[in-house]
C-alpha positions, 0 to 999 in steps of 0.5 A, spaced: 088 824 833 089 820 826 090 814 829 084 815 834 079 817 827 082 811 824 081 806 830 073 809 831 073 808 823 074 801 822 070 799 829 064 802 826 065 799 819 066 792 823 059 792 827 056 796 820 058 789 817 056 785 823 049 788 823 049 787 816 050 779 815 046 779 822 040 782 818 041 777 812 041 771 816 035 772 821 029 768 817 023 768 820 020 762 822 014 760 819 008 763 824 013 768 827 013 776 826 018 778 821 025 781 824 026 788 826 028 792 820 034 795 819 034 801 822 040 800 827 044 798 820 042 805 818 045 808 824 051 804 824 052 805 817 051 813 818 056 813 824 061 809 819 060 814 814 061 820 819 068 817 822 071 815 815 069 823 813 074 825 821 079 820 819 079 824 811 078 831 815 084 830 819 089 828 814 087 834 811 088 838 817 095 835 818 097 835 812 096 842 812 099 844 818 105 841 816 105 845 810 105 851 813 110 849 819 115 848 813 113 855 809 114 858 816 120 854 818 122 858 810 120 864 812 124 864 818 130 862 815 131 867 810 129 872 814 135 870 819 139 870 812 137 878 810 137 879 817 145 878 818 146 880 810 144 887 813 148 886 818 155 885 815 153 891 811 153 895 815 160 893 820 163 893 813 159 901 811 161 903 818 169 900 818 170 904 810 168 910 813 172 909 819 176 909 815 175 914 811 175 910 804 167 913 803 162 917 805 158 917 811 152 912 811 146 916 810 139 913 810 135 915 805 130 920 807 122 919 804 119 925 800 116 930 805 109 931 805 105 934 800 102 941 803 095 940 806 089 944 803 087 950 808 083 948 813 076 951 812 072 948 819 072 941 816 078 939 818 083 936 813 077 934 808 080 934 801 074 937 797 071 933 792 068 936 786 063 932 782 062 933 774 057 938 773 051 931 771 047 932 764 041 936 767 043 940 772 042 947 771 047 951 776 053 951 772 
């Protein structure tokens, strides 16, 4: 796609630069209408500016992915190597405690749960108490 932005690129700027000493060398001849303006100039330069913005967009949209291509290739690599980390400490756990030399391999067991509010038709809503405010007379 960078080479297909770059080749529209250069065939607008070439024909904007045709157009260009083309608008330059017409004169009229003395009794003649003047040469059309410019406009077909306006356009091809507008269109030249358009395929060098795609040309910079794409580089940029390239060099982007390839950056995350390498931080995922990184990513995946060092998963791997905790991954068979993990794994070599686990057989070696498991060959100690075959072997009577530690403890059985325990997982660590997360905190139990704190104790729900009692259930008074809302469900498990949690109160929420506000401070009284400055004007308020039902404290």
């Amino acid at each position: 796609m960078l080479l297909t932005s770059i080749l529209a690129a250069l065939v607008c700027t070439i024909v904007v630069a045709a157009r260009w000493y083309h608008n330059v060398q017409v004169r009229p001849l003395p009794g003649q209408p003047p040469p059309p303006g410019p406009a077909g100039l306006i356009v091809f330069a507008a269109l030249a500016a358009a395929a060098w913005v795609a040309v910079v967009i794409v580089a940029c949209r390239d060099q982007i992915i390839r950056h995350v291509d390498a931080a995922t290739a990184r990513v995946i690599a060092h998963t791997e190597l905790y991954g068979d980390a993990r794994e070599q400490e686990g057989i070696f756990r498991g060959m100690a405690w075959q072997a009577g030399e530690g403890s059985a391999p325990t997982s660590p067991q997360p905190p139990p749960p704190p104790p729900l509010p009692p259930r008074s038709g809302g469900g498990h809503v949690v109160p929420f108490t506000r401070p009284p405010s400055p004007g308020d007379s039902r404290s």
